[in-house]
KESE-474876 format. One record per residue (C-alpha): residue number from 1; x, y, z; residue in one letter. Coordinates in pm, 1 decimal, m for minus. Each point is the difference from the previous one (the first is absolute). Example, Ala and Ser with C-alpha at 12.3 -4.5 7.8 and 13.67 -1.06 7.14 Angstrom:
BEGIN
<rec 1, <1230.0, m450.0, 780.0>, 'a'>
<rec 2, <137.0, 344.0, m66.0>, 's'>
END
This chain:
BEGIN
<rec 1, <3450.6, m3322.2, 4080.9>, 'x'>
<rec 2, <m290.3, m11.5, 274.2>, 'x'>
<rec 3, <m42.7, 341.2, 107.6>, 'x'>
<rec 4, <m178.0, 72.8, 277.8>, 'x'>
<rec 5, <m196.7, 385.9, 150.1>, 'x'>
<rec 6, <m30.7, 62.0, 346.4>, 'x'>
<rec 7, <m295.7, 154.7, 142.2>, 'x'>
<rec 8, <101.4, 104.5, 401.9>, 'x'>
<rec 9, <m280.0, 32.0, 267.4>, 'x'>
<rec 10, <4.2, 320.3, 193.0>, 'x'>
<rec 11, <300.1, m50.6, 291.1>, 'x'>
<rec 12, <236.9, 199.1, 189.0>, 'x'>
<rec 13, <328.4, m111.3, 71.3>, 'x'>
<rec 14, <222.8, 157.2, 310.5>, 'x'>
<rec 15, <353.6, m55.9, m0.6>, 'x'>
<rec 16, <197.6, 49.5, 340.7>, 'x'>
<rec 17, <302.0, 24.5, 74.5>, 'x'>
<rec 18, <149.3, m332.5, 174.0>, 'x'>
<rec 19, <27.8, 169.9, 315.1>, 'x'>
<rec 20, <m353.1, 59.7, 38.0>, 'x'>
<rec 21, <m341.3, m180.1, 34.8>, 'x'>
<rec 22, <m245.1, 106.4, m206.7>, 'x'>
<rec 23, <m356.4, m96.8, m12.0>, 'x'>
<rec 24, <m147.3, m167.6, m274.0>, 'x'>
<rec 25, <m170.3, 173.2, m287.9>, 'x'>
<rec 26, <m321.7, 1.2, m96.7>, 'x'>
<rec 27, <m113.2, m26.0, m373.5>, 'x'>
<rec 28, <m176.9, 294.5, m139.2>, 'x'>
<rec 29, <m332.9, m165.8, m6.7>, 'x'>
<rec 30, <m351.3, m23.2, 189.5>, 'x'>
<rec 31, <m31.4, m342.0, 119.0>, 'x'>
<rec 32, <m326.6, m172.6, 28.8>, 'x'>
<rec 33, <m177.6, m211.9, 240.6>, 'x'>
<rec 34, <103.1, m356.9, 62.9>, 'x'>
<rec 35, <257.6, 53.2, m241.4>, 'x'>
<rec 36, <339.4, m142.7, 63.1>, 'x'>
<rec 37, <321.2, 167.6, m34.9>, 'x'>
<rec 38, <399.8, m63.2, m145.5>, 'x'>
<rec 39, <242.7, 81.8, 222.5>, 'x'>
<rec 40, <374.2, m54.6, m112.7>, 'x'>
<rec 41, <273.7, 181.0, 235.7>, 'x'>
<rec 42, <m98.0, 373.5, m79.7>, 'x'>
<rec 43, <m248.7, m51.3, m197.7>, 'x'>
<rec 44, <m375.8, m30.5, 67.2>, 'x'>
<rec 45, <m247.1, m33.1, m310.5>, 'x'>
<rec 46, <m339.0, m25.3, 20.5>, 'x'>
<rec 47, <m185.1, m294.8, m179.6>, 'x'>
<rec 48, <m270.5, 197.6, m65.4>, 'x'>
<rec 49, <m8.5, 342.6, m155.9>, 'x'>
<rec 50, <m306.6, 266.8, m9.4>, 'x'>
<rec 51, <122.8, 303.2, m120.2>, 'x'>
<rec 52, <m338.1, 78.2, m175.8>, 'x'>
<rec 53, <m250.5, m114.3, 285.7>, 'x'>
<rec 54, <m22.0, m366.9, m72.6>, 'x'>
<rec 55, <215.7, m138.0, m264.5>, 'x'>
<rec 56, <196.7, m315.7, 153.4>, 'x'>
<rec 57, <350.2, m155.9, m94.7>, 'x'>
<rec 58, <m244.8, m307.1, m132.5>, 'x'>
<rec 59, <m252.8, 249.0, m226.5>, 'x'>
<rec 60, <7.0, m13.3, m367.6>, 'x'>
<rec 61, <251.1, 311.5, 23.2>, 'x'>
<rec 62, <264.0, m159.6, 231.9>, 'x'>
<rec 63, <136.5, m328.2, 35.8>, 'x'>
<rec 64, <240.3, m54.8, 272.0>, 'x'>
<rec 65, <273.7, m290.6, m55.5>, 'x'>
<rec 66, <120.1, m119.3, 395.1>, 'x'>
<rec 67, <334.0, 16.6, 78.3>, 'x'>
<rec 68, <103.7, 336.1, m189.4>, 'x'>
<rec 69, <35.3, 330.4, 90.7>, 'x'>
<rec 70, <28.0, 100.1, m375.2>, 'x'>
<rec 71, <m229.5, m189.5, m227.6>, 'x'>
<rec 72, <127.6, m117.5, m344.0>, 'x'>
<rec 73, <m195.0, m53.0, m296.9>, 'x'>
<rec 74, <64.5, m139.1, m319.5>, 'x'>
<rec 75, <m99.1, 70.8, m384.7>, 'x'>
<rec 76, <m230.6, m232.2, m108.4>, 'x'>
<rec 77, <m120.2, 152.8, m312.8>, 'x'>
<rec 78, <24.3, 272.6, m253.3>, 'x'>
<rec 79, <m331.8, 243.4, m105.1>, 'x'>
<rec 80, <97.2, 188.0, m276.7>, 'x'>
<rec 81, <m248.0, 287.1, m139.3>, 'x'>
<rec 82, <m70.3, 270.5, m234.2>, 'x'>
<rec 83, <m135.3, 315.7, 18.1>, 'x'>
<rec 84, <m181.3, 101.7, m200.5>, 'x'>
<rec 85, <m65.7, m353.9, m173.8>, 'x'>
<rec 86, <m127.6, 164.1, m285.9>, 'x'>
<rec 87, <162.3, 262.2, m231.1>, 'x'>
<rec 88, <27.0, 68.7, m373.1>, 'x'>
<rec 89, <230.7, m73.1, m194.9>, 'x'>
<rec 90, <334.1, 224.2, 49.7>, 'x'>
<rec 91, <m95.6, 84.7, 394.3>, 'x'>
<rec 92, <165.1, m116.5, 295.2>, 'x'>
<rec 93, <m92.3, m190.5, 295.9>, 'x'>
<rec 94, <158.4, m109.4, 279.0>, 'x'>
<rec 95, <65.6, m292.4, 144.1>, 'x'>
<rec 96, <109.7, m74.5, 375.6>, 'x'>
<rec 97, <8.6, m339.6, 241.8>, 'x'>
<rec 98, <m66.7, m73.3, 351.7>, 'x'>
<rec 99, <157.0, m269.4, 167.0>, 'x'>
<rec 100, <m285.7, m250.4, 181.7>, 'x'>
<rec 101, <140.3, m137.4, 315.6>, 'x'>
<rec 102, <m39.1, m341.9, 136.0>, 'x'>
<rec 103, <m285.2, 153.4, 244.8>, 'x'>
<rec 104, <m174.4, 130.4, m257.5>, 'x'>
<rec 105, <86.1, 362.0, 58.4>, 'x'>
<rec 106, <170.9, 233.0, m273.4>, 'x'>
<rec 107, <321.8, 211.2, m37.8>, 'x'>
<rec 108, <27.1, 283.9, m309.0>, 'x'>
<rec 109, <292.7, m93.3, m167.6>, 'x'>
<rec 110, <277.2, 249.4, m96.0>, 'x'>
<rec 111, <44.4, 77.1, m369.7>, 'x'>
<rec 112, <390.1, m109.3, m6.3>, 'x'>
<rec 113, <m166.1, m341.1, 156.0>, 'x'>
<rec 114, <m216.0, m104.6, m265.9>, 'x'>
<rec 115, <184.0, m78.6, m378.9>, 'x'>
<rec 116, <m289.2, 5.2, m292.0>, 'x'>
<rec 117, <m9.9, m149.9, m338.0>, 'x'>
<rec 118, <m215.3, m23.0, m276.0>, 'x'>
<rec 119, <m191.4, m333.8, m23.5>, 'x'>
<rec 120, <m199.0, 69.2, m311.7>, 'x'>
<rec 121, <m208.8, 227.2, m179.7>, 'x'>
<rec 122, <49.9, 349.3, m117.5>, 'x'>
<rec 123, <204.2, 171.2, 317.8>, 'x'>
<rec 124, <282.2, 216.7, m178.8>, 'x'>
<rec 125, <160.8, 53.1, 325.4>, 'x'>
<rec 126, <63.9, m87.9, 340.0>, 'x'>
<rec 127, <234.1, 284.2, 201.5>, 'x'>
<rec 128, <169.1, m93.9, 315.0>, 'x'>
<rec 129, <m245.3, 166.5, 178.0>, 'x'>
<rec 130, <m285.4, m209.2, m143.5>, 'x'>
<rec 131, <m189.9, 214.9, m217.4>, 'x'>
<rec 132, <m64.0, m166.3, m290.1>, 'x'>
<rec 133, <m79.0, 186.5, m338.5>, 'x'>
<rec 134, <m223.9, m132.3, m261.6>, 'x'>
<rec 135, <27.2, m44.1, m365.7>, 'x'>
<rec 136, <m251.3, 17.8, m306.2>, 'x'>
<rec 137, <m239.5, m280.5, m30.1>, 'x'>
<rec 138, <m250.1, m102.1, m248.1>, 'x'>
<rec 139, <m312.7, m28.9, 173.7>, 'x'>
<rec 140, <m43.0, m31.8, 430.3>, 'x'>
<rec 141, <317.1, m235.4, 96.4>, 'x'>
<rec 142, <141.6, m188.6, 319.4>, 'x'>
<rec 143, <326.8, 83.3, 132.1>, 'x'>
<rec 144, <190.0, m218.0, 262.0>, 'x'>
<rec 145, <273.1, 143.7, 271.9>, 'x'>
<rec 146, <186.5, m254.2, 243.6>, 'x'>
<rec 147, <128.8, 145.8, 304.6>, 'x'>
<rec 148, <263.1, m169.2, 180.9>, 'x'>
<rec 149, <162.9, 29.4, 356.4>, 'x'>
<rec 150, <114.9, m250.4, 280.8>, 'x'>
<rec 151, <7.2, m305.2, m253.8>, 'x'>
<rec 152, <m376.4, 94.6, m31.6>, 'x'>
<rec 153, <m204.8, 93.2, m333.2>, 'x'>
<rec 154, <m314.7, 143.2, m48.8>, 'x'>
<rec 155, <m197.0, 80.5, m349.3>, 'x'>
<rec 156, <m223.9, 302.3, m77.3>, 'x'>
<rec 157, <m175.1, 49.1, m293.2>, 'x'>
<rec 158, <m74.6, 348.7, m153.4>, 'x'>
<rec 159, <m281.3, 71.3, m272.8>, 'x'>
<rec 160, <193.6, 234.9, m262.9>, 'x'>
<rec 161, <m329.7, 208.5, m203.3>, 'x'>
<rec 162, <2.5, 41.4, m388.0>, 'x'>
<rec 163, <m32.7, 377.7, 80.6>, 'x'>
<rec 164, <172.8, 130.6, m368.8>, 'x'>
<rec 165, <m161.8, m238.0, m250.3>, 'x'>
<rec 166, <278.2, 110.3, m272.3>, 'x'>
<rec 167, <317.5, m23.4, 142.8>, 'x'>
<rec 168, <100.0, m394.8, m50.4>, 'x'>
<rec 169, <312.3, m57.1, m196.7>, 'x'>
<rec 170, <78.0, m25.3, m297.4>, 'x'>
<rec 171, <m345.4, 140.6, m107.2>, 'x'>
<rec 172, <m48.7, 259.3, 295.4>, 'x'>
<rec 173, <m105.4, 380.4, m123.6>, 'x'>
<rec 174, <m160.0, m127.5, m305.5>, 'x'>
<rec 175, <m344.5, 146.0, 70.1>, 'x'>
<rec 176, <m163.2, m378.9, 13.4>, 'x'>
<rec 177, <m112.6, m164.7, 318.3>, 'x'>
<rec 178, <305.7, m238.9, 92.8>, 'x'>
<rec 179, <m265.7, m287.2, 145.0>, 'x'>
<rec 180, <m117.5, m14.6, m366.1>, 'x'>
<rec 181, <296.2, m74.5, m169.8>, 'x'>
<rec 182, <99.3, m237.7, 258.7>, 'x'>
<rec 183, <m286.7, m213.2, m64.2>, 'x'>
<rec 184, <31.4, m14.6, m323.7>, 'x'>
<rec 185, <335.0, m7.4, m142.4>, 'x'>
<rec 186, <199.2, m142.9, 318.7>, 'x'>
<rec 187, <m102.7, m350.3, m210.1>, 'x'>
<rec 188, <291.3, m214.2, 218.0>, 'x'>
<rec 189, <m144.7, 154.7, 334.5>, 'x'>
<rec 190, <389.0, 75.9, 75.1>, 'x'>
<rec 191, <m111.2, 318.4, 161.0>, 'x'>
<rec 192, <160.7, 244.3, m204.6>, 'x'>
<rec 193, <m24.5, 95.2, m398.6>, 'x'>
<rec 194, <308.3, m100.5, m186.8>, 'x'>
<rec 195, <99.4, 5.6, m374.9>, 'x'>
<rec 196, <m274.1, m27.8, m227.7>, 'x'>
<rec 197, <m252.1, m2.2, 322.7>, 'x'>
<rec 198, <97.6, 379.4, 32.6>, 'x'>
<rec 199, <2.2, 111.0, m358.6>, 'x'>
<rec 200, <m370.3, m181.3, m16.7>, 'x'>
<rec 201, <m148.4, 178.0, 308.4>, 'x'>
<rec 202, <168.0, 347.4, m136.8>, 'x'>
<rec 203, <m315.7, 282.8, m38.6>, 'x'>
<rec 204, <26.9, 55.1, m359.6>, 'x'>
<rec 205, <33.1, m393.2, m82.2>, 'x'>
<rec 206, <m299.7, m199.3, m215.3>, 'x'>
<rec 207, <81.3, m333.6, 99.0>, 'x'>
<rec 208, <m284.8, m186.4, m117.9>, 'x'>
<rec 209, <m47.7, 252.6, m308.3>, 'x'>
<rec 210, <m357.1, 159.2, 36.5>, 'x'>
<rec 211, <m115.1, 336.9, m55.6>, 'x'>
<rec 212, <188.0, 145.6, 335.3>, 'x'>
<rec 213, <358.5, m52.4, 170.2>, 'x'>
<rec 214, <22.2, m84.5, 365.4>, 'x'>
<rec 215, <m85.6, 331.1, 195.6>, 'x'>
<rec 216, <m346.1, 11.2, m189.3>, 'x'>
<rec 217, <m89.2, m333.5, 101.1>, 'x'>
<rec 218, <79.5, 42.2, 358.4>, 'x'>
<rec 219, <m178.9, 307.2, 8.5>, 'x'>
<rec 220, <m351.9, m129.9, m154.5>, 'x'>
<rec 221, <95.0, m337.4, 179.0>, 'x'>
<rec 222, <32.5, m228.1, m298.3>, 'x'>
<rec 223, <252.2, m305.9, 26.3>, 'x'>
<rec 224, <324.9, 114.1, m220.2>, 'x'>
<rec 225, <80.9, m369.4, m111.8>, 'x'>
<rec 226, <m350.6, m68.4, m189.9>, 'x'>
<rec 227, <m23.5, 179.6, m320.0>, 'x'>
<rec 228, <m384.8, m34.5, 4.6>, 'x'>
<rec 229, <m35.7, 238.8, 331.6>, 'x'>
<rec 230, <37.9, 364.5, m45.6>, 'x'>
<rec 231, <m238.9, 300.9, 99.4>, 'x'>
<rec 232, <m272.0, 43.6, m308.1>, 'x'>
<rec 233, <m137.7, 382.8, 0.5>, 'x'>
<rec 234, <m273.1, 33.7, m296.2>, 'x'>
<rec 235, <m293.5, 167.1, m130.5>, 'x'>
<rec 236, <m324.7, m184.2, 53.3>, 'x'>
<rec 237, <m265.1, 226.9, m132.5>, 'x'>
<rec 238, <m79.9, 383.4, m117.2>, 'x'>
<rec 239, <m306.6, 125.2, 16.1>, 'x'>
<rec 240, <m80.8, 340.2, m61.9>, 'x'>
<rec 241, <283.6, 200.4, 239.0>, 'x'>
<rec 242, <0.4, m232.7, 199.6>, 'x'>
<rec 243, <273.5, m295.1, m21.3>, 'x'>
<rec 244, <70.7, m354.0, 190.2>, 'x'>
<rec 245, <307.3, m147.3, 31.0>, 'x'>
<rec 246, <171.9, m277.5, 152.5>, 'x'>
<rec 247, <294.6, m125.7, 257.0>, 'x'>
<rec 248, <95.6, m382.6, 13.1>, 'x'>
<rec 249, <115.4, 9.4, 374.9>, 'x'>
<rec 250, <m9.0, 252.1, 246.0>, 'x'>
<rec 251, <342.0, m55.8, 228.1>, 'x'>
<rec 252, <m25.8, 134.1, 390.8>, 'x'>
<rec 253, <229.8, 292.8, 98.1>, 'x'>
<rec 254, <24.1, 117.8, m392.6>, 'x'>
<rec 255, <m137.4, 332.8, m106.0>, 'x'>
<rec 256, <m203.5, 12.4, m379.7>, 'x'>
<rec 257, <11.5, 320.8, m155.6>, 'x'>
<rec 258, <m210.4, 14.2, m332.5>, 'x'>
<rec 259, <88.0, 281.0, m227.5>, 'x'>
<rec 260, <m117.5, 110.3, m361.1>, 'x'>
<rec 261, <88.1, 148.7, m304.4>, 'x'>
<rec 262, <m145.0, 114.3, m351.3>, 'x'>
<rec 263, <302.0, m115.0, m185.1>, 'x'>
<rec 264, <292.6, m223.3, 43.0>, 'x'>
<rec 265, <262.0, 226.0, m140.2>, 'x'>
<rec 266, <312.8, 157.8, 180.4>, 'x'>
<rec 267, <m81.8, 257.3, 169.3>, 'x'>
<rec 268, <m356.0, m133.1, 62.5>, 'x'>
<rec 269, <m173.9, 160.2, 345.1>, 'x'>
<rec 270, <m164.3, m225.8, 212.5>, 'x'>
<rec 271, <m251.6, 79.2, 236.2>, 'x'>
<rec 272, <m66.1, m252.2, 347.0>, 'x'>
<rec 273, <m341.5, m150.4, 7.5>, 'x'>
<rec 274, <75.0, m120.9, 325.5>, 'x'>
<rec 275, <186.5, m225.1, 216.3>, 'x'>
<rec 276, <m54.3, m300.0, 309.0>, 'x'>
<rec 277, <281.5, m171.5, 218.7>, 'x'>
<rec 278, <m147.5, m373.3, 28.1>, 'x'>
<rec 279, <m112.8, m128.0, 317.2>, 'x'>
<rec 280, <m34.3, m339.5, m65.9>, 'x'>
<rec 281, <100.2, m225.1, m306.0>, 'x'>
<rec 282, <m248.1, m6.2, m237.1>, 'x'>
<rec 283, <m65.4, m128.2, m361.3>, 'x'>
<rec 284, <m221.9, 115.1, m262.4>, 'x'>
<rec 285, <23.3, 369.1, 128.4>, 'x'>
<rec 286, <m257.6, 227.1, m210.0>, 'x'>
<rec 287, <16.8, 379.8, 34.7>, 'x'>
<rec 288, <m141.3, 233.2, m242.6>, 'x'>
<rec 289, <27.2, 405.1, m131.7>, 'x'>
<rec 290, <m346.9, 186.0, m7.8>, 'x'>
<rec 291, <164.4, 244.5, m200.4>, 'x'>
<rec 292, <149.0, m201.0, m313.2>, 'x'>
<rec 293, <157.0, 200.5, m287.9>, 'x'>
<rec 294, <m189.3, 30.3, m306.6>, 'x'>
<rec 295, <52.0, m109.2, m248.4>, 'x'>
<rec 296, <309.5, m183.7, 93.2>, 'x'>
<rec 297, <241.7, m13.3, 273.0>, 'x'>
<rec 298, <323.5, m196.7, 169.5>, 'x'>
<rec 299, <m1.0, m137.3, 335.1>, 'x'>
<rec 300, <310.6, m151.1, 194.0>, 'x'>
<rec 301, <59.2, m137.5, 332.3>, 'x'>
<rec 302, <298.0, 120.3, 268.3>, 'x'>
<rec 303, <94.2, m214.4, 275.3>, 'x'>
<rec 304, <196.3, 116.6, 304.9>, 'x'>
<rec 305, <133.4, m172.8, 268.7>, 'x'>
<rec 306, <261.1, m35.8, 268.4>, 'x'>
<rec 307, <208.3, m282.4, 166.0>, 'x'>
END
């Protein structure tokens, strides 16, 4: 179906009764010099409008189509858009079109005159209004709306943020980064941990069989799969009270606490020597204790971190 708007120039139109003359009407308009005008029975338009101290029927803001008192446009195109174009992942944006005529100027469209539907990417929703809701992601993702209306589409694209990092299915709230697991147990690149993929990337799972399970390794930044990377913490010297020790790899965002003790046994205290939240990634990390216990003494290594 060709549908068509109607944009009217400013006229007056005077009906009489048969009986009577009646003059004819002017339209509501300025006109301006040299201009010509249309004059159909009653009906006088003006070819040229200046409501606005200049602006002509020929001007980038009015086109004028002879031989019509109304003048009819059609739809040309759809622009479809989103605001805001960016939101994390659960928010809402929404989406609305405006209907480009064939003169290049633009109508709002109505909400019951645009249909939605998803295209792609991580949209959970679409209402009938057009506010579309987002759903988890695993890292920043693309999401793709079509608008339709008039036999005419148009495509928007909304960026969806990875704003929880542990909230992905079937391993969200599991205290490790979701990203990480991802990239290294989603082994078919299916998008999505199934089966065996999911038991693997669990936080208490050792699947390459080293000295720490899975949430250790992400959180000193050591690859879960190779049994020859994990974190190292050891002594590297004592001399006199004063001690040197030793951490493999530093891992950025993760917070060292050092703590010792005189004896190992239950119920042992342990004091904090102190603590650092990396920076940077770093290997070979040496830190020492100016104040050593004598003769012996225990030291162990925390590490805290969050998704």
């Amino acid at each position: 179906m060709n549908f068509r708007w109607t944009l009217m120039l400013a006229i007056a139109v005077a009906v009489s009764p048969r009986s009577h003359a009646s003059p004819p009407v002017l339209a509501l308009s300025s006109v301006s010099p040299g201009e010509s005008r249309l004059i159909g029975g009653n009906i006088i338009a003006d070819t040229a409008l200046d409501p606005s101290g200049g602006i002509v029927a020929t001007s980038a803001s009015y086109t004028l189509k002879l031989g019509f008192a109304g003048q009819l446009y059609d739809v040309a195109a759809l622009d479809a858009s989103a605001q805001p174009p960016v939101v994390n992942e659960g928010g809402t944006s929404q989406l609305r079109a405006l209907a480009i005529m064939d003169d290049e100027t633009t109508l709002p469209l109505a909400e019951e005159d645009v249909t939605w539907s998803i295209i792609s990417g991580p949209f959970n929703s679409i209402d009938l209004g057009g506010l579309a809701t987002a759903g988890p992601v695993v890292g920043e993702r693309a999401a793709v709306a079509r608008g339709g209306a008039f036999g005419l589409t148009s495509e928007i694209l909304v960026s969806i943020l990875d704003s929880d990092r542990d909230n992905y299915a079937p391993v969200s709230g599991d205290g490790i980064d979701d990203a990480w697991q991802f990239a290294f147990f989603d082994t078919d690149h299916s998008g999505g941990l199934e089966g065996a993929e999911a038991a693997e990337a669990g936080p208490s799972a050792n699947p390459d069989h080293d000295l720490h399970n899975n949430f250790f390794e992400w959180a000193s930044g050591h690859d879960p799969k190779n049994p020859s990377s994990f974190l190292r913490f050891q002594i590297l010297s004592k001399t006199g009270t004063t001690a040197r020790f030793g951490i493999s790899k530093s891992n950025t965002g993760t917070t060292y606490a050092v703590m010792k003790s005189t004896t190992l046994g239950p119920g042992a205290l342990s004091s904090d020597v102190f603590s650092f939240t990396a920076t940077i990634d770093e290997v070979n990390v040496e830190l020492s204790d100016a104040t050593a216990i004598s003769p012996s003494g225990f030291y162990r290594l925390r590490l805290e971190r969050a998704p």
